[in-house]
C-alpha atoms as one frame of an Amber mdcrd trajectory, in Angstrom:
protein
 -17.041  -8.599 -23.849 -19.373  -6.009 -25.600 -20.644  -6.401 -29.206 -18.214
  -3.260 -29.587 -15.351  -5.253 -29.055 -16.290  -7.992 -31.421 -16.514  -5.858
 -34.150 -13.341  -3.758 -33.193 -10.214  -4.222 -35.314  -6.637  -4.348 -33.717
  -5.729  -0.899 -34.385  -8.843   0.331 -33.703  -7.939  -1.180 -30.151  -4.599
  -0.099 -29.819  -5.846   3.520 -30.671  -8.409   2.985 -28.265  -5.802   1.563
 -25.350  -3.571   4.399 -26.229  -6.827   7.133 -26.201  -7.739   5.873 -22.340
  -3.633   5.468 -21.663  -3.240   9.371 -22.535  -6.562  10.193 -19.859  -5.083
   8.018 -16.748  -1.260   9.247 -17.701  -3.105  13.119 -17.135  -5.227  12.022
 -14.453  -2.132  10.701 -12.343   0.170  13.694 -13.545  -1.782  16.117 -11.746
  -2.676  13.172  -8.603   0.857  13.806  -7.940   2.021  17.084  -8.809   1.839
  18.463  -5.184   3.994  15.819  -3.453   7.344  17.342  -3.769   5.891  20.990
  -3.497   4.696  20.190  -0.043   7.729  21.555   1.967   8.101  24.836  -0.196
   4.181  24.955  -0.029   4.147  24.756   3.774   7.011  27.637   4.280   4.978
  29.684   2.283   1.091  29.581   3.296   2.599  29.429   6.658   0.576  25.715
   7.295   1.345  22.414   8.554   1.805  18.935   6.802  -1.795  18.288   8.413
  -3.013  21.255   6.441  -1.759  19.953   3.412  -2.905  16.703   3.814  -6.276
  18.439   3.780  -6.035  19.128   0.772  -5.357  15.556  -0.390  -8.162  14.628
   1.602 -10.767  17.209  -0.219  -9.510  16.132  -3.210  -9.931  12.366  -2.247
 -13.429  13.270  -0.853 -15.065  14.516  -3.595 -13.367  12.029  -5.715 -14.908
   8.721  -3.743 -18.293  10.691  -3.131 -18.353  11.440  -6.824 -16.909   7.911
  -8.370 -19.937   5.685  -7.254 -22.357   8.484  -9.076 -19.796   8.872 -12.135
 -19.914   4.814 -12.738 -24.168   5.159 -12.436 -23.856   7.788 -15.090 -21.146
   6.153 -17.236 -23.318   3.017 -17.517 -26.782   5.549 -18.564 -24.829   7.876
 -20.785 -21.423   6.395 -21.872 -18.096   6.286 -21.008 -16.867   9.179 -23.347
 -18.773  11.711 -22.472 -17.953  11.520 -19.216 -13.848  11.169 -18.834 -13.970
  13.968 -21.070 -15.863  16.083 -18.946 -14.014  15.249 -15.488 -10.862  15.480
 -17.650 -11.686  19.445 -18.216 -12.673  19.623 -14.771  -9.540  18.332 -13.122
  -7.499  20.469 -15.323  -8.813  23.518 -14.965  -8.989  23.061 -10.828  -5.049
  22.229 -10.458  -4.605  25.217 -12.777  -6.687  27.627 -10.656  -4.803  26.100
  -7.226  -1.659  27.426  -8.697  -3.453  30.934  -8.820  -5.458  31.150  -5.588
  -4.169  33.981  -3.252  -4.912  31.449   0.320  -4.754  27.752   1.375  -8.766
  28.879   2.338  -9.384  29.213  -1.264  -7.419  26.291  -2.092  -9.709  23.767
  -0.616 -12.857  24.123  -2.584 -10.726  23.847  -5.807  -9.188  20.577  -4.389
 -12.411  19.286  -3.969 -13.692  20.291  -7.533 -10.195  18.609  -9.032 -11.543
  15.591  -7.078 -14.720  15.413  -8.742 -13.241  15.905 -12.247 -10.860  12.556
 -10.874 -13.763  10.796 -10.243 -14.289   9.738 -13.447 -11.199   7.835 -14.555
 -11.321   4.533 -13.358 -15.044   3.837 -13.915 -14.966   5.698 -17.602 -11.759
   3.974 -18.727 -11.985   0.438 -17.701 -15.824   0.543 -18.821 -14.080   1.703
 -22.171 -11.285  -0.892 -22.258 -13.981  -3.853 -21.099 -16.418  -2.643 -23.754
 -13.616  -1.988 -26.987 -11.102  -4.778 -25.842 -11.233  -8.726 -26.355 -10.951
 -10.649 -23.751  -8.018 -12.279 -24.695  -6.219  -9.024 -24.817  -7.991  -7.278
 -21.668  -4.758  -8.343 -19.189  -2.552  -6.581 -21.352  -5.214  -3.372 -21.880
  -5.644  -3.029 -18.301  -1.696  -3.394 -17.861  -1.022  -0.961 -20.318  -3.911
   1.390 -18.224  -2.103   1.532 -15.534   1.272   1.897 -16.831   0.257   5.220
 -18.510  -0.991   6.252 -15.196   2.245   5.329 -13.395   3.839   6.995 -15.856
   2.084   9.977 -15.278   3.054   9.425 -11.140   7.017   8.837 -12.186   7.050
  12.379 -14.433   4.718  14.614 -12.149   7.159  14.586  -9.433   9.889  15.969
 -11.661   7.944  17.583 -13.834   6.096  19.806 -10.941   9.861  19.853  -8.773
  11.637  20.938 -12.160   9.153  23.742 -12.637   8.984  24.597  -8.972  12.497
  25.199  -8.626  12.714  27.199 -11.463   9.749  29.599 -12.099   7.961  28.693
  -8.254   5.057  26.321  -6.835   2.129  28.237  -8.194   3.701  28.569 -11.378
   4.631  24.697 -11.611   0.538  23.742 -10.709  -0.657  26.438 -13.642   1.552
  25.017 -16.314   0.394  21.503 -15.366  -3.014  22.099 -15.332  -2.959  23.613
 -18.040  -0.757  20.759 -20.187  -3.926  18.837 -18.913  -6.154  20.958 -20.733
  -4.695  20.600 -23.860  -4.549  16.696 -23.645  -8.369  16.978 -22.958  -8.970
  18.450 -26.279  -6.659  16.108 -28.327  -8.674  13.607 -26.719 -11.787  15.144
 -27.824 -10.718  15.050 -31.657 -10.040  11.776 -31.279 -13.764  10.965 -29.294
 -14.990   7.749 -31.533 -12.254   5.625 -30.366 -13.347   6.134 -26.675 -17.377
   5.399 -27.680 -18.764   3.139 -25.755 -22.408   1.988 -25.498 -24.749   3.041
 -22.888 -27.013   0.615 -21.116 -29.487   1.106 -23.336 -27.824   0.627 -26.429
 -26.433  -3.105 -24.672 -29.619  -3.969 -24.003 -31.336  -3.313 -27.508 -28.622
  -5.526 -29.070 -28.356  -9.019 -30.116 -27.728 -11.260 -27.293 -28.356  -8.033
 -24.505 -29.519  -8.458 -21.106 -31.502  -6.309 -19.043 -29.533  -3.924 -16.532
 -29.327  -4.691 -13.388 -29.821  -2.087 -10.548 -27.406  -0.076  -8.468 -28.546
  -1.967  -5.479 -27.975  -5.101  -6.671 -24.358  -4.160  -7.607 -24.053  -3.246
  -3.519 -25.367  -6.463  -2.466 -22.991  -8.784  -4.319 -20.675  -9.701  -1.988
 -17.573 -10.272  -4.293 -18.066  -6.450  -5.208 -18.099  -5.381  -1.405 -15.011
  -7.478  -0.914 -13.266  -6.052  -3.650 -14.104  -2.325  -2.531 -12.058  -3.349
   0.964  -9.547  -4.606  -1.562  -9.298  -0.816  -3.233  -9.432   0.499   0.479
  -6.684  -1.115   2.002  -4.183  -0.471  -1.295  -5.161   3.450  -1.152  -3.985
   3.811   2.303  -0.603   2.274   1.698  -0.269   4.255  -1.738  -0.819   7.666
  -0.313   1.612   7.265   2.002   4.324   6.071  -0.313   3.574   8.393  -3.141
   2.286  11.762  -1.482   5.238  11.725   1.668   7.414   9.512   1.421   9.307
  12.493  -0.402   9.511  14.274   2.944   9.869  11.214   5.433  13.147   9.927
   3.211  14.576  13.887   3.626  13.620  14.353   6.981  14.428  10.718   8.360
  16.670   8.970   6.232  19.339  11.965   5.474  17.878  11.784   1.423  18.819
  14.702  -0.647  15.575  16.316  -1.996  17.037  15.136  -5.404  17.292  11.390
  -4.465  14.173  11.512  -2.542  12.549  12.384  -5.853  14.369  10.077  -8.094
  13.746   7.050  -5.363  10.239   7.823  -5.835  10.634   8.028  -9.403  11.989
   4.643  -9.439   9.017   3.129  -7.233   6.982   4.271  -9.930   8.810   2.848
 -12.830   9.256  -0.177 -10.975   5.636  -0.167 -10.737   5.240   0.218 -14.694
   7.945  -2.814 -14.804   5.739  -5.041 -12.602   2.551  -3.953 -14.333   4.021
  -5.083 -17.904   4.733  -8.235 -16.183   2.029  -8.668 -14.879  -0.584  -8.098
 -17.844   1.133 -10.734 -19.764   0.641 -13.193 -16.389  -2.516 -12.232 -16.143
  -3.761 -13.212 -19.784  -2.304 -16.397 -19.610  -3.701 -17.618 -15.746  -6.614
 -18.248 -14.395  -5.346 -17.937 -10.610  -5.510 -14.142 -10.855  -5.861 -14.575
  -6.796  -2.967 -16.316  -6.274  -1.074 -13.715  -8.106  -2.669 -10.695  -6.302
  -1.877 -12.048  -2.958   1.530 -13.216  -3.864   2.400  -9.439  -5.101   0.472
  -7.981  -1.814   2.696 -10.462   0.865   6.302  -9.018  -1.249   5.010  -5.024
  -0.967   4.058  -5.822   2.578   7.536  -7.218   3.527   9.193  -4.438   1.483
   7.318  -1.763   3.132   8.371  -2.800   6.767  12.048  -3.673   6.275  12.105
  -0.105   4.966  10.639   1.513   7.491  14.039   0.302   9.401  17.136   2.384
  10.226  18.818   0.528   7.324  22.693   1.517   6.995  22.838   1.969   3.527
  21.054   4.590   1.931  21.065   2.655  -0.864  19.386  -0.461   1.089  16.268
   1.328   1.419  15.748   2.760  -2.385  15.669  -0.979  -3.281  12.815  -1.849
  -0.527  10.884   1.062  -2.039  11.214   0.055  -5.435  10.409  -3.543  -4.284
   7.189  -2.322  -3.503   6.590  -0.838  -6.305   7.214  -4.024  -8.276   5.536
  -6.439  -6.155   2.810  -4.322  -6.403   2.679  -3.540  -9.694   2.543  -7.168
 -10.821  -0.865  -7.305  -9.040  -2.728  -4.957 -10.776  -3.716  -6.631 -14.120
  -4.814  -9.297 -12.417  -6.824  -7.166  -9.850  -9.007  -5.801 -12.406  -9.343
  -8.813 -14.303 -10.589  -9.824 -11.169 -13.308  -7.154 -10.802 -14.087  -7.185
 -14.925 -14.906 -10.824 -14.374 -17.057  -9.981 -11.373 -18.920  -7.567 -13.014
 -22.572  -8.391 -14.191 -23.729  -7.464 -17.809 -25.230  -4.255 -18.139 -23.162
  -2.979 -15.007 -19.758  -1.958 -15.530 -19.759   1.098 -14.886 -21.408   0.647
 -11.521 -19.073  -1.983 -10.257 -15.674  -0.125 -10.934 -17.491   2.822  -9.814
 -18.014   1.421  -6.237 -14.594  -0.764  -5.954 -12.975   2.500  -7.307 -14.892
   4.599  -4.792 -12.936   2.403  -1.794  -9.822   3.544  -3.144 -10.426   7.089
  -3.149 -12.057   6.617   0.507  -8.833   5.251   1.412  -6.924   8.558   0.066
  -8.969  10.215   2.054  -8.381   9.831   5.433  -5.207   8.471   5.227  -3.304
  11.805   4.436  -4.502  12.803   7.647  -2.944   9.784   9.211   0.353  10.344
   7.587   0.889  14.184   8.247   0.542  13.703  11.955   3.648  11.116  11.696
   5.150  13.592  10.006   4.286  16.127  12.058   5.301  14.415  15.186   8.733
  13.663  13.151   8.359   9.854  12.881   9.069   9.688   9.195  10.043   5.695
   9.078   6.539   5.136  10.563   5.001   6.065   6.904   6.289   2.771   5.570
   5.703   0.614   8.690   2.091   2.199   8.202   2.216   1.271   4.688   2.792
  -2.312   5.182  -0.371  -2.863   7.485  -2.904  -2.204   4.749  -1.166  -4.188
   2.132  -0.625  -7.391   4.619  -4.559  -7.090   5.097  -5.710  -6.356   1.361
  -4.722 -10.435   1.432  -7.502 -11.348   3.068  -9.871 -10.175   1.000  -8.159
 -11.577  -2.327  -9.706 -14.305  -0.927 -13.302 -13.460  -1.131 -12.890 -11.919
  -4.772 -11.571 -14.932  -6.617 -13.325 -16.806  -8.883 -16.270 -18.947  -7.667
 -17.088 -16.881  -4.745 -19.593 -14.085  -6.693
């Protein structure tokens, strides 16, 4: 905890918790808002799933190139400064998406939204670990991620509301630009999200000297947790960006309850997530719980990727994933926060961050050529893989084992 926190009263927290909230609820609004665009998107650039996972990928390039810098400068010039920038930057990219005339054009601007993305996770949970006391940081970080799956259950229907009325392009303009004008309530609101540089931490009572980036890469419980972020991007992607198309084109879904299936896996997700912060502040087996959550998704994930009878049968599996999942996340970052050495926040979420965007990245290309090759119930039997693995390195990131 940061002398910033000490001296920060309650509602000075909640309106910083509900300041960071607002930037990962945008953030994960526009993560999503091509997902159930992708079959109207493909009929009319005249491209293939593969093409469109592209642009996933872009995005998820730049955004894992750009998180490990964004944590190094988040640490040197503050947290603020920063998620407001990317903030702007994301925006502004979806926005101009929705305008460009080709798909050529379209991935450069993917890639800029990606760097703009780059800056959530190591801005806001350097924010939350600075402002918050530790006693409350289960429930911050579960109320983080909440927001953002908040923002993945209402981009789907937002962007597929929009779409069907007014057209694709015009859906990714209006969302972009709904982006924009959180951005700038966020900016009137900028002391709440202060939070000290390295410098400042240092020069105060009780600081420690920074350590270096290259330290932060050497410590093996940071590594461990980057394979951690790895392995839970590749199932995510799947589940979030097509399994919209895979329950249409295998499992007889209506477009409609494709959407609202998906909808539910995410507020199943913000179910498991309010569970879990409250677990999380009152354990100190954070491991046990991760892996625990990781073993359910897993089991979920490949009993759904089964020719199940009822359609119903298999909305349940994918919002059992969503929940076992979700109760893992508190207690994942706890995890890392604890990890972290003083002075180097920023630079630790930064790199485990930077796994789960490298993740995103290639695995769009893994799940468009299912879905190219028509094999849409392999998206959840590849979904399961990653999460049955991400147990093994729970292991190496629980306490005692920095």
């Amino acid at each position: 905890m940061s002398i910033a926190a000490v001296r920060t009263p309650p509602s000075r927290e909640m309106a910083t918790i509900s300041a960071v909230g607002t930037a990962h609820f945008t953030s994960h609004l526009l993560q999503l808002a091509f997902a159930p665009l992708f079959l109207t998107m493909r009929d009319d650039l005249g491209v293939t799933f593969t093409e469109l996972g592209a642009l996933l990928s872009a995005f998820y390039l730049a955004s894992g190139m750009g998180q490990v810098t964004a944590g190094i400068l988040v640490d040197r010039f503050g947290a603020h400064r920063l998620l407001l920038a990317g903030m702007a930057l994301q925006a502004s990219s979806v926005a101009a998406i929705g305008l460009a005339p080709t798909y050529g054009l379209m991935l450069p601007l993917a890639f800029l939204s990606g760097l703009g993305n780059a800056v959530y996770h190591p801005a806001d949970l350097s924010i939350l670990s600075h402002r918050i006391r530790p006693e409350r940081l289960g429930r911050a970080f579960a109320a983080h991620v909440i927001a953002g799956n908040f923002g993945y259950a209402v981009s789907p229907l937002m962007s597929g509301t929009l779409a069907i009325a007014f057209g694709w392009r015009t859906a990714l303009v209006v969302m972009g630009g709904a982006a924009l004008v959180a951005t700038f309530a966020l900016i009137a609101v900028r002391p709440v999200l202060h939070s000290p540089t390295i410098a400042e931490q240092a020069k105060a009572p009780g600081g420690v000297a920074p350590i270096s980036f290259g330290q932060v890469l050497t410590t093996p419980v940071v590594l461990l947790a980057f394979f951690y972020f790895l392995l839970s991007s590749i199932s995510l992607v799947g589940i979030q960006n097509f399994s919209i198309a895979a329950l249409q084109e295998g499992y007889a879904f209506t477009a409609a309850m494709a959407t609202l299936t998906i909808t539910a896996y995410q507020l199943a997700t913000a179910a498991g997530v309010a569970i879990g912060g409250y677990v999380a502040d009152r354990s100190t087996h954070h491991h046990r719980i991760a892996m625990g959550g990781l073993a359910a998704a897993a089991a979920c994930a490949a009993l759904a990727s089964l020719h199940l009878p009822l359609a119903l049968a298999t909305t349940a599996l994918v919002v059992g994933i969503g929940f076992a999942n979700g109760l893992t996340l508190p207690s994942r970052d706890v995890l890392v926060r604890r990890a972290s050495p003083a002075g180097a926040t920023g630079k630790v979420f930064g790199v485990v961050y930077s796994g789960f965007d490298i993740g995103s990245l290639f695995a769009p290309l893994i799940y468009g050529l299912l879905m190219d090759h028509h094999l849409p119930h392999g998206v959840f039997l590849t979904a399961a893989v990653p999460l049955a693995l991400g147990i093994v390195t729970v292991l190496g990131v629980r306490p005692g084992k920095r």
